[in-house]
C-alpha positions as CSV (number, residue, x, y, z in Angstrom):
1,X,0.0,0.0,0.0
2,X,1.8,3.4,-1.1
3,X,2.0,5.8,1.5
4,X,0.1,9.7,1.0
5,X,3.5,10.5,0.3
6,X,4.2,7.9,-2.4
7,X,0.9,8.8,-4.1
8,X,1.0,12.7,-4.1
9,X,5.0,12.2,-6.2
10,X,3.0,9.7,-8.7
11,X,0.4,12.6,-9.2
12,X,2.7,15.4,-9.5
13,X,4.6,13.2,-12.2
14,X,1.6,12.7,-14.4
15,X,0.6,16.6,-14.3
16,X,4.0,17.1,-15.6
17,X,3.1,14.7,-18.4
18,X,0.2,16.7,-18.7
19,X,2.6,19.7,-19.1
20,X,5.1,18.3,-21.3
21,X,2.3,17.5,-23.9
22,X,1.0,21.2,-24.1
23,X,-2.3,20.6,-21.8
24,X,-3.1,22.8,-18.7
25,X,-4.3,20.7,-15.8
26,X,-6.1,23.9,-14.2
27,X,-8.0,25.1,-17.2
28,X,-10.3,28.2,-16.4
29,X,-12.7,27.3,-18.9
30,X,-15.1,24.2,-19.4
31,X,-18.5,24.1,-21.8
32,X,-20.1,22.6,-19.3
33,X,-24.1,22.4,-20.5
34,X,-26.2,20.5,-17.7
35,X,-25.9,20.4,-14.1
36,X,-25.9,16.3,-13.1
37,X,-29.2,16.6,-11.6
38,X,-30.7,18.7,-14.0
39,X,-29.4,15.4,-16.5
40,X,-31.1,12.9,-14.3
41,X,-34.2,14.8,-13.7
42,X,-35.0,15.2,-17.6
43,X,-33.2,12.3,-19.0
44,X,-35.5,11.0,-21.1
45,X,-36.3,14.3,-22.6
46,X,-32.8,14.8,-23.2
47,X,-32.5,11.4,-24.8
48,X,-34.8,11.7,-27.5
49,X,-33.5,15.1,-28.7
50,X,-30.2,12.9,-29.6
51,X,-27.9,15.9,-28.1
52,X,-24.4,15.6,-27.0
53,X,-24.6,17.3,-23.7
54,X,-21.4,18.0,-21.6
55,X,-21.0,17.7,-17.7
56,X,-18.2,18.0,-15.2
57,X,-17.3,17.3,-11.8
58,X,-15.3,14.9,-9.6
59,X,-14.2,11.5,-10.7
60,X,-15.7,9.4,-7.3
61,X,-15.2,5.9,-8.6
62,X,-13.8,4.0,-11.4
63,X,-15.1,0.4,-12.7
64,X,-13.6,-1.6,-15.2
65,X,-10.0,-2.5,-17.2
66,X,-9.7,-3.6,-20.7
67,X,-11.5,-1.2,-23.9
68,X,-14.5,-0.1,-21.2
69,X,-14.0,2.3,-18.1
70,X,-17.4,2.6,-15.4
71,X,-16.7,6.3,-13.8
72,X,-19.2,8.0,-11.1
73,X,-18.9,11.7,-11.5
74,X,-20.4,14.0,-9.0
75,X,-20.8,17.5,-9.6
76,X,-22.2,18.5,-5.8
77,X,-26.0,18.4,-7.5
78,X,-26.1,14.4,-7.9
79,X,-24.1,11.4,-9.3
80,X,-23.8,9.9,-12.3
81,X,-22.5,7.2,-14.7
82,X,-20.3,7.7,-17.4
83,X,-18.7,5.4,-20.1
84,X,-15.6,5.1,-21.3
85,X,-15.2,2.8,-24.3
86,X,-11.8,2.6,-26.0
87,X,-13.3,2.3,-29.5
88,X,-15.7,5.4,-28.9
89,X,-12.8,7.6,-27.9
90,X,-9.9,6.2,-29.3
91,X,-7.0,4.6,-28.3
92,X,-4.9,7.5,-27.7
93,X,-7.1,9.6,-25.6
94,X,-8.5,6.4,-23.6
95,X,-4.8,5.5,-22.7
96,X,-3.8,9.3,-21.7
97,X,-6.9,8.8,-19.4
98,X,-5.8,5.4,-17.9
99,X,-2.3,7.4,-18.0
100,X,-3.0,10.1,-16.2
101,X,-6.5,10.5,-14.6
102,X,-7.2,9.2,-10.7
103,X,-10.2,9.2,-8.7
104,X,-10.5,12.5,-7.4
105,X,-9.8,14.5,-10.5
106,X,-12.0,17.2,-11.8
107,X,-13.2,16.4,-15.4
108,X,-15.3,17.6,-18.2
109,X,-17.4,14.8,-20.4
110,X,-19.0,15.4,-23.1
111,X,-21.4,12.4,-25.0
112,X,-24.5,10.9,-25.5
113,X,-27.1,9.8,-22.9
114,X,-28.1,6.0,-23.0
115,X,-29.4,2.9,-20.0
116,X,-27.6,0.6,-19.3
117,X,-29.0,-3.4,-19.4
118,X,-29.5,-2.5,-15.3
119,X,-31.3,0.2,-16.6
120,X,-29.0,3.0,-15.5
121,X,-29.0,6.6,-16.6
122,X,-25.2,6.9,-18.3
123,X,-23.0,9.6,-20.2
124,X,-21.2,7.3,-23.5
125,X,-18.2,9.4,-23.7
126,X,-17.2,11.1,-26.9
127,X,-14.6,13.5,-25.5
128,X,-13.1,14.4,-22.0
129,X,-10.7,17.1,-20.6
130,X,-8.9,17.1,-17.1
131,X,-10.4,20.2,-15.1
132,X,-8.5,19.9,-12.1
133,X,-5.8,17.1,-11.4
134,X,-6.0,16.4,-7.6
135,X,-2.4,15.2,-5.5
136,X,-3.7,14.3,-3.2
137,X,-6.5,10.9,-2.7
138,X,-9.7,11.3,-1.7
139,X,-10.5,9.2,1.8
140,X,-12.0,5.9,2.0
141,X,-15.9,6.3,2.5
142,X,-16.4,3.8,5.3
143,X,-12.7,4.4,6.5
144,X,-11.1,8.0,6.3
145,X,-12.3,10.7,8.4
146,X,-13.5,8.6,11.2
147,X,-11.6,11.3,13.7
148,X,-14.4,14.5,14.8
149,X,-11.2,16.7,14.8
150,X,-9.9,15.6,11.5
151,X,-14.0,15.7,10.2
152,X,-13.9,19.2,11.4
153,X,-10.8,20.4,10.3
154,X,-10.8,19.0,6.9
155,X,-14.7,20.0,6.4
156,X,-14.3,19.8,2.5
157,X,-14.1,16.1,2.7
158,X,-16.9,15.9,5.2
159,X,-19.2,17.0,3.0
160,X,-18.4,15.2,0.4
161,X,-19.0,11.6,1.8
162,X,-21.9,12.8,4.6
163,X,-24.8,13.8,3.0
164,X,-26.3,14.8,6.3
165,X,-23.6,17.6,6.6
166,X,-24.4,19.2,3.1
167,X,-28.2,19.0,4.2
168,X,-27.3,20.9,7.6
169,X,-25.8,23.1,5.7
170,X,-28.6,24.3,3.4
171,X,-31.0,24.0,6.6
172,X,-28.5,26.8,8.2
173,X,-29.1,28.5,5.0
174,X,-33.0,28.3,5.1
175,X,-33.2,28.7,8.8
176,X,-31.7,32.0,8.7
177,X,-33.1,33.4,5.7
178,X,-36.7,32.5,7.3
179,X,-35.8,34.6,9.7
180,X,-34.9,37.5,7.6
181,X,-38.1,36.5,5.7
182,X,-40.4,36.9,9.1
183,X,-39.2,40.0,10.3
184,X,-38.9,41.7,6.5
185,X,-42.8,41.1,6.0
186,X,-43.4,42.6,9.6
187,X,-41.5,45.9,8.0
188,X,-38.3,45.3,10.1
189,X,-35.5,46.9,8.7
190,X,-32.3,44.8,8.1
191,X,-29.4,47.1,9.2
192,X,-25.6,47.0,9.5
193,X,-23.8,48.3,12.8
194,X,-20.2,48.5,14.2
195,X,-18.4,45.2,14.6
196,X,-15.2,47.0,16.2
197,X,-16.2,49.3,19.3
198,X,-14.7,51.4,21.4
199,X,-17.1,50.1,24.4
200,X,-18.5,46.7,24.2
201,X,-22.1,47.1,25.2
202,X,-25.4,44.2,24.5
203,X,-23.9,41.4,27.3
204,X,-22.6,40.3,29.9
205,X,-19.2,38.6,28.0
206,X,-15.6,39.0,27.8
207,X,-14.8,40.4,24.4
208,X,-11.8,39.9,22.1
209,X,-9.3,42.8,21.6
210,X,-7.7,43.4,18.9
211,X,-5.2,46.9,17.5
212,X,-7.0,49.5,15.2
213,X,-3.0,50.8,13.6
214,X,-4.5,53.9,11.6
215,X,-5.9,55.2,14.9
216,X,-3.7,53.5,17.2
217,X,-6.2,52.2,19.6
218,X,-7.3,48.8,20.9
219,X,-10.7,47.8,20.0
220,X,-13.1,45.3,20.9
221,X,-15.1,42.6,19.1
222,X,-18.9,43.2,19.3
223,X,-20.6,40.9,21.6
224,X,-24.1,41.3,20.7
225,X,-25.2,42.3,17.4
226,X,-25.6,46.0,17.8
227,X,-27.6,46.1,21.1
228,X,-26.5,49.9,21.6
229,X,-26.4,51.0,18.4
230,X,-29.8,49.3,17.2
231,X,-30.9,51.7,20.1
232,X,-29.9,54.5,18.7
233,X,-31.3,54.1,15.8
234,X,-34.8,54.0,17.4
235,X,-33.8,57.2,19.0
236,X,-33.0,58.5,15.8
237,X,-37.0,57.3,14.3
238,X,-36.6,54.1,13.1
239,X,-39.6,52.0,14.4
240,X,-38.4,48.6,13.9
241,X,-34.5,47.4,12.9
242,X,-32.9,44.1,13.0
243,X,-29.2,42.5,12.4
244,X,-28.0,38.9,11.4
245,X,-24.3,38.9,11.4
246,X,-21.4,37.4,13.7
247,X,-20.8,37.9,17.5
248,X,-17.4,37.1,19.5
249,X,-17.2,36.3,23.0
250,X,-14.0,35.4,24.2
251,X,-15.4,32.7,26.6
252,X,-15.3,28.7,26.7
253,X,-15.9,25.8,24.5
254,X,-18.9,23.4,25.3
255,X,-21.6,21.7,23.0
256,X,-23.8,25.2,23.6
257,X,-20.7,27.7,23.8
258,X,-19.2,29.2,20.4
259,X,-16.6,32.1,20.3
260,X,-17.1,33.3,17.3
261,X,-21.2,32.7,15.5
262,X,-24.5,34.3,14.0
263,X,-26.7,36.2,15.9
264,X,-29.8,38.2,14.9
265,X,-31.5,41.1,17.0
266,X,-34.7,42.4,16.3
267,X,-36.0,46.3,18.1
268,X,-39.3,47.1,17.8
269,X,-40.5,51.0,19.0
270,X,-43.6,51.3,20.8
271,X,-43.7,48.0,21.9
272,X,-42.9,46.3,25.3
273,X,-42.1,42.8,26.4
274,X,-45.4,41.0,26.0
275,X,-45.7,42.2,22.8
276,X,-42.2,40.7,22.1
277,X,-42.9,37.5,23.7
278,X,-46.0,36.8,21.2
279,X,-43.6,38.0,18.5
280,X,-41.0,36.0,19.2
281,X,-43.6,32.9,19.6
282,X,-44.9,33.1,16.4
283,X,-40.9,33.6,14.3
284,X,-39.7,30.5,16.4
285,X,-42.7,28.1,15.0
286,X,-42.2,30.0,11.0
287,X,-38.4,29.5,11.2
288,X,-38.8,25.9,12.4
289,X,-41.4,24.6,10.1
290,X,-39.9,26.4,7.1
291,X,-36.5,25.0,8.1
292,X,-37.4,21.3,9.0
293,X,-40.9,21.0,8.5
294,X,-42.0,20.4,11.5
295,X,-42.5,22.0,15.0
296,X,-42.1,18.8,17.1
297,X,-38.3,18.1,17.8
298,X,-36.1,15.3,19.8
299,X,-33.5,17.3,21.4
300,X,-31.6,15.2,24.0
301,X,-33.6,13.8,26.5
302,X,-36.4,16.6,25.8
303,X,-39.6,16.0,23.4
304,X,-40.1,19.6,22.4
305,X,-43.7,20.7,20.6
306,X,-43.6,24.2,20.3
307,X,-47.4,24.2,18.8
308,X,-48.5,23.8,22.4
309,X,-49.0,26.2,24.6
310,X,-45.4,28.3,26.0
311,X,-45.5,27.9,29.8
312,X,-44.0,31.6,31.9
313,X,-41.4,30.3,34.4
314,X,-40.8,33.4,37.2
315,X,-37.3,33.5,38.4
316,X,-37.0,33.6,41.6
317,X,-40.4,30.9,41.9
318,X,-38.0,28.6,39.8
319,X,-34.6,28.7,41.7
320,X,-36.3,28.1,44.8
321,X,-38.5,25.2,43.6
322,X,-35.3,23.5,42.2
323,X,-32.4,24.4,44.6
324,X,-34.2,25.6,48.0
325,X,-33.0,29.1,47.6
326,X,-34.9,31.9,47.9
327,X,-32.4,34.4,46.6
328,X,-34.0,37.7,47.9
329,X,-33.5,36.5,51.3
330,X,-29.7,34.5,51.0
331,X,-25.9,35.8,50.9
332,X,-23.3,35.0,49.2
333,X,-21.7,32.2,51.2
334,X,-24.8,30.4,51.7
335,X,-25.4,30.4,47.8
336,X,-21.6,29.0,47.6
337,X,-22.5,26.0,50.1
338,X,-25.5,25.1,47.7
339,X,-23.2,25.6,44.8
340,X,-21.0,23.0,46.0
341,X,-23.3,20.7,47.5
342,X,-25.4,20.9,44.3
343,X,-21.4,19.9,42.7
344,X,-22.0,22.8,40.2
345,X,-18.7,24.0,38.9
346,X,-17.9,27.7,38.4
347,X,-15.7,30.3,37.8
348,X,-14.2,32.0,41.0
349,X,-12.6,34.8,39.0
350,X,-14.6,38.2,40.1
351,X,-17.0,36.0,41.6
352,X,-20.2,37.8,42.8
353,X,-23.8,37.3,44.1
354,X,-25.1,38.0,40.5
355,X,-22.5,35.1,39.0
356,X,-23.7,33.4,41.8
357,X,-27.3,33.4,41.2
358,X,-26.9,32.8,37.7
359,X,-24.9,29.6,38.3
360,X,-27.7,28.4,40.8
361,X,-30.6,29.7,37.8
362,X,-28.3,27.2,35.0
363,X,-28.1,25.0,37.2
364,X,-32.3,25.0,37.5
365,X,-33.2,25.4,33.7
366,X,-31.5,22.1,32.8
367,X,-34.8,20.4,34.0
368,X,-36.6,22.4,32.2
369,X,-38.1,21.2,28.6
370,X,-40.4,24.0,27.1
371,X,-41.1,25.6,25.0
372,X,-41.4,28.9,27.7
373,X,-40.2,31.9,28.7
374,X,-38.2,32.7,31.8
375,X,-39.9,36.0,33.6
376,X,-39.2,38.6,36.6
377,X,-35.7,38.3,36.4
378,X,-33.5,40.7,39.2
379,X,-32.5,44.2,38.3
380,X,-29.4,43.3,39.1
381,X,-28.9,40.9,36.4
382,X,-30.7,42.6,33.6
383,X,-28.5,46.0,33.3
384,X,-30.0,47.1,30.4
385,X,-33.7,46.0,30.9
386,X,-36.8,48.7,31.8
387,X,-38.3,48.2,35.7
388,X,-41.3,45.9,36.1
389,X,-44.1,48.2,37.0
390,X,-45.4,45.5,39.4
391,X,-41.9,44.8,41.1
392,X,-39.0,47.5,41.1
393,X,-36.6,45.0,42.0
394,X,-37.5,42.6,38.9
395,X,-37.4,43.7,35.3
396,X,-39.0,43.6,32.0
397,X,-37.0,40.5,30.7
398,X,-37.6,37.1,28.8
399,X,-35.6,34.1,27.4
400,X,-36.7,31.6,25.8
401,X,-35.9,28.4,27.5
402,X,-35.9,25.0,26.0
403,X,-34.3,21.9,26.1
404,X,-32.4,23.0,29.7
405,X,-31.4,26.2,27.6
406,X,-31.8,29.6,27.0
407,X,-32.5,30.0,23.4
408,X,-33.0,33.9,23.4
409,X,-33.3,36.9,25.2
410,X,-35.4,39.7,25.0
411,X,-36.9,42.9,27.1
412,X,-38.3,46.2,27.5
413,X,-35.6,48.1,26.8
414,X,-34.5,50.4,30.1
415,X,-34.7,54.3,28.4
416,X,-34.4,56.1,31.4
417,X,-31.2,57.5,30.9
418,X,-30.8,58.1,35.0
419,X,-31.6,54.3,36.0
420,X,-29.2,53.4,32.9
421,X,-26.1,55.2,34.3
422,X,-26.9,54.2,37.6
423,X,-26.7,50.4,36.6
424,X,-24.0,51.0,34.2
425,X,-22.0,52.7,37.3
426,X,-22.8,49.3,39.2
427,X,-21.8,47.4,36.3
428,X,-18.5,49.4,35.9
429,X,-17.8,48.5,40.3
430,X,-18.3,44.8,39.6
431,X,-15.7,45.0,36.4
432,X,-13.1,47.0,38.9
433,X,-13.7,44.2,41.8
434,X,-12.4,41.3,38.7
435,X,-15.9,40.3,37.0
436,X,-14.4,41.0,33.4
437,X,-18.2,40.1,32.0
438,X,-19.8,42.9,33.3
439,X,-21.3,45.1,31.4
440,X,-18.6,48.5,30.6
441,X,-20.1,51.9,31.1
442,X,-21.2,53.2,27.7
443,X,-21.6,56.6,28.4
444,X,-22.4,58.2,24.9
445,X,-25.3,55.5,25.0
446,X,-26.4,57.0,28.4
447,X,-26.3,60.5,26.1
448,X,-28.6,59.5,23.4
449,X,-31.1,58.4,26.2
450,X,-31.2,61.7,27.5
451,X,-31.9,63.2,24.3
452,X,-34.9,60.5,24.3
453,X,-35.5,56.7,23.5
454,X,-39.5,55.9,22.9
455,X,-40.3,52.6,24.6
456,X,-38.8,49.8,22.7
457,X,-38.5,46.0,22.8
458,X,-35.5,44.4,22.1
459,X,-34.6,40.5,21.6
460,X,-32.1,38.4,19.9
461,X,-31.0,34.6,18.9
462,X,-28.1,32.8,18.2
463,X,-27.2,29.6,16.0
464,X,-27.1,27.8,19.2
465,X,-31.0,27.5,18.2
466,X,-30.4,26.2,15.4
467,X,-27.9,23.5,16.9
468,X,-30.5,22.7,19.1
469,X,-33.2,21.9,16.6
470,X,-30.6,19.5,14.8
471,X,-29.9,17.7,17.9
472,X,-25.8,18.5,17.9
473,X,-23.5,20.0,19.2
474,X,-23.0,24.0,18.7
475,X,-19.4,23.8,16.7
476,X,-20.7,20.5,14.4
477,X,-23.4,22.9,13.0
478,X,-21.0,25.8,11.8
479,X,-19.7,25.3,8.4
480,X,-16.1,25.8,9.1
481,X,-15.9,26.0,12.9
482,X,-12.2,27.4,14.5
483,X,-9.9,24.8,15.3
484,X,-6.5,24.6,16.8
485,X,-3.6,24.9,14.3
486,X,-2.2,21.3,13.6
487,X,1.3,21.2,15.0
């Protein structure tokens, strides 16, 4: 068995054969007429107009020795059968294919269409001409690739011999574009704001920094898609704005947990949180049944059926029911002794009640199926969201939680300008005392409120929905998802 090695020095040699004969194994050009699947799909219609017809794509397979070569040629549309025969093509040109041509190769065929005696759809090759030579082979099916990492890294290949990959692919590509779709025909706006700010503002996440030269500054990474500048737009009279585009948080891997993914965030003027919530209701089912047909999903060990009726899970009710806590009333050691007993892990860097309660709340919504929406959430953690009118100390806040996750997060956005530089001051004490996720105090933001912000809802998603609609893992549904350099 030749080694990789061994095989990429017997390609090179026969594209220098190639070469010394005049012929360009990287032509720019091919009269290409028919897509494969196009072919297939009108064959017979095609075969009784008698035309030559040319297609290209990779060589997958090869059948055969003597006068008569069996090639499967995919073009990424379908594959199909094409047929060599030494005394349709001539001796010359069907030994300079045996000569030089390997499975992986890029090639242009052109022929007649005909059945075989099994009855399948074939190209009889007339001509042929080598669009790309490949050096390197193409994995086993059933063998190569076997290694996630390698899967992941070498993605190209993935989606060549799993199906199911190309498929989640397109699905990411519908599932997103039914978003856009939704919100467009409820006269949202698509808009473009600042990925590299000055002041990070839209989450509670440590961003990236990175060196702007021309100004000589260090800038951030945006870790929400445009929270504060989406704002200021409705400030400025836009009623209703939204964003798809890429997020970074500079945070850690887990199935759920991506550094660098799509996010969309819709604002809406005039309109408060229970307005958003029966917004956001009715885009989750569109986007799901558009993008998998269906609004009933396995995910894990949760049946999810967002047709039924989304429960309102309060906060505080919910900690306490799962973990004993009634958080109002308990300090910060205590909540550690429940932390541990409860053997959740977490991150004692700038620890804090608030880290502390949110560790006990993830803790909680694991055991939570859906589809519902988390309520009444502390002031304390929501620094951007608007006072409940019922409870000062709770605000104006929803997630959507399913599957033991949050799956979005939404609220009346907070527009007094006074309460917002308050929080942002608090915000700005926790950052000094080591909590590198809170918030920073944006205070052009607090600015444009004073000038005047109508009330506005505010909600966005991330692909991490989408992951969890396909039942896998967060990285194994991004296309070309960041990996660690091979060494």
């Amino acid at each position: 068995m030749p080694t990789i090695e061994e095989i990429r020095k017997n390609r090179i040699e026969k594209l220098n054969k190639m070469r010394e004969r005049g012929i360009d194994p990287y032509p720019a050009i091919t009269k290409r007429t028919h897509q494969i699947s196009d072919v297939l799909k009108n064959f017979a219609k095609l075969q009784k107009a008698k035309k030559r017809i040319v297609i290209a794509g990779r060589i997958m397979a090869q059948r055969g020795h003597g006068a008569i070569l069996f090639l499967d040629i995919f073009d990424g549309s379908s594959k199909m059968q094409a047929v060599l025969k030494k005394d349709r093509v001539g001796d010359r040109e069907f030994d300079f294919f045996t000569e030089v041509f390997d499975i992986g190769d890029f090639i242009e065929i052109k022929g007649a269409l005909f059945k075989t005696k099994a009855g399948e759809k074939s190209l009889e090759a007339s001509e042929f001409k080598m669009l790309t030579k490949s050096l390197l082979p193409l994995p086993e099916k059933w063998h190569g690739l076997q290694d996630e990492e390698e899967r992941l890294r070498k993605r190209y290949l993935d989606i060549i011999f799993n199906p199911e990959v190309k498929e989640m692919i397109l699905k990411r590509n519908v599932f997103w574009n039914s978003i856009r779709e939704f919100l467009k025909k409820r006269n949202f706006v698509e808009v473009e704001t600042p990925v590299l700010e000055t002041t990070t503002g839209g989450a509670d996440a440590r961003p990236f920094i990175t060196h702007h030269n021309a100004l000589n500054l260090d800038v951030y990474l945006r870790i929400s898609m445009g929270e504060l500048w989406q704002k200021r737009l409705m400030g400025a009279g836009f009623e209703k704005t939204f964003e798809i585009g890429r997020q970074f948080r500079n945070e850690g891997m887990s199935p759920e947990h991506l550094q660098d993914y799509t996010q969309m965030e819709f604002y809406w003027a005039f309109a408060d949180y229970t307005q958003g919530m029966k917004l956001v209701e009715e885009l989750y089912k569109y986007t799901a049944k558009k993008t998998f047909g269906s609004l009933k999903f396995q995910i894990a060990e949760h049946n999810i059926d967002l047709g039924k009726k989304w429960e309102r899970y309060d906060y505080k009710a919910t900690i306490q029911k799962y973990t004993g806590v009634d958080i109002s009333k308990t300090g910060l050691s205590e909540i550690e002794n429940v932390l541990q007993k409860l053997d959740i892990k977490y991150d004692k860097n700038g620890f804090n009640k608030n880290r502390a309660i949110d560790n006990l709340w993830k803790y909680c919504r694991k055991k939570i199926s859906g589809p519902g929406f988390l309520v009444n959430q502390p002031v304390e953690l929501s620094p951007l969201a608007k006072r409940s009118e019922k409870d000062q100390s709770q605000t104006q806040k929803f997630q959507v939680i399913m599957a033991g996750s949050e799956m979005g997060n939404g609220y009346s956005e907070l527009n007094d300008p006074l309460d917002q530089a308050q929080r942002f001051k608090e915000q700005e004490r926790l950052r000094e005392q080591g909590d590198d996720e809170a918030q920073m105090n944006d205070k052009d933001f607090v600015e444009m409120l004073e000038y005047g912000m109508p009330p506005t809802c505010g909600f966005g998603l991330s692909e991490r929905l989408f992951s969890f609609l396909c039942n896998k893992p967060a990285r194994e549904c991004q296309i070309f998802p960041l990996m660690r350099p091979k060494l």
